[in-house]
N, C-alpha and C positions, 0 to 999 in steps of 0.2 A: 421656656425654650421650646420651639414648636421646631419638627422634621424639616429637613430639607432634603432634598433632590441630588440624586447623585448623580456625577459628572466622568462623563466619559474621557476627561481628559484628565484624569487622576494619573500622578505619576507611578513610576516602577515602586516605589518603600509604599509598603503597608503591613504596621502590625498584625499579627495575629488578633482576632476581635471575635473570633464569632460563640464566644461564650459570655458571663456579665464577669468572672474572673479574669478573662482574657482583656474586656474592656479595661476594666479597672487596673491593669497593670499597664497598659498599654495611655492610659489618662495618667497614671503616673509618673512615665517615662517618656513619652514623645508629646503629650498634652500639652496646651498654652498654662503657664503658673494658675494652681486655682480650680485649675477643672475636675481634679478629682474628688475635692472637698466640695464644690456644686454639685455634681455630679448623682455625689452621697446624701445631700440633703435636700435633693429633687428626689433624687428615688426613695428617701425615707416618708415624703410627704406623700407619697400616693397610695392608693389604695392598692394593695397586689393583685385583687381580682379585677381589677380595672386594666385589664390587657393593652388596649390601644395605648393608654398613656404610658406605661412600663413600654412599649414596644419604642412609639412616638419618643421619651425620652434619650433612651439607650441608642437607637439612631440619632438624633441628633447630638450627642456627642462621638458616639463613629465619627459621624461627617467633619467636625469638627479636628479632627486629629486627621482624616484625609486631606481634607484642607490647609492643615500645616506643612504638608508636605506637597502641596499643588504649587508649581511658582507664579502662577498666574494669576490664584486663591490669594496669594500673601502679596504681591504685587496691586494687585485692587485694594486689600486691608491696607497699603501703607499708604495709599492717595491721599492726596491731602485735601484739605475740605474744599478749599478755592477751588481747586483744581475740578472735584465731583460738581458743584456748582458750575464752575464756567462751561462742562461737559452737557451738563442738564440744559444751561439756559440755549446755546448751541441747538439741540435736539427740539427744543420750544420753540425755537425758532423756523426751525426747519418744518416743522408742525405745521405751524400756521401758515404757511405759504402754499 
């Protein structure tokens, strides 16, 4: 799982996060099913002195729980495939002219 990019359009709810405890209760309770048990075995797999990835991980599950709470975030995730296609081909289209 690589970082992502935060968004200024993140709603009013946001857990508390800014410790790896706060994470972790917070991937418990408002997380997508799953995420805190990924979470735990992304961070068991790396090296602790390997900062950027401990860093790079841990953000990208923030974001993640941000995102469950963006309506805009979960409105994109529930599009459905035709639909991201016929959007794309659209765009290609539009491209090449």
């Amino acid at each position: 799982m690589t970082a992502q990019p935060e968004h200024p359009d993140i709603g009013q709810f946001t857990p508390p996060m800014r410790t790896l405890a706060e994470l972790r209760e917070a991937l418990s309770t408002w997380g997508f099913p799953g995420d805190r048990q990924k979470f735990e075995a992304e961070l068991d797999a790396i090296d602790l002195d390997d900062l950027t990835r401990v860093r790079e991980t841990t953000q990208a599950y923030r974001h993640r729980i941000l995102m469950r709470y963006n309506p805009g975030a979960m409105a994109a995730l529930a599009r459905s495939t035709g639909d991201v296609e016929a959007e794309l081909r659209r765009k290609l289209a539009e491209a090449s002219r």
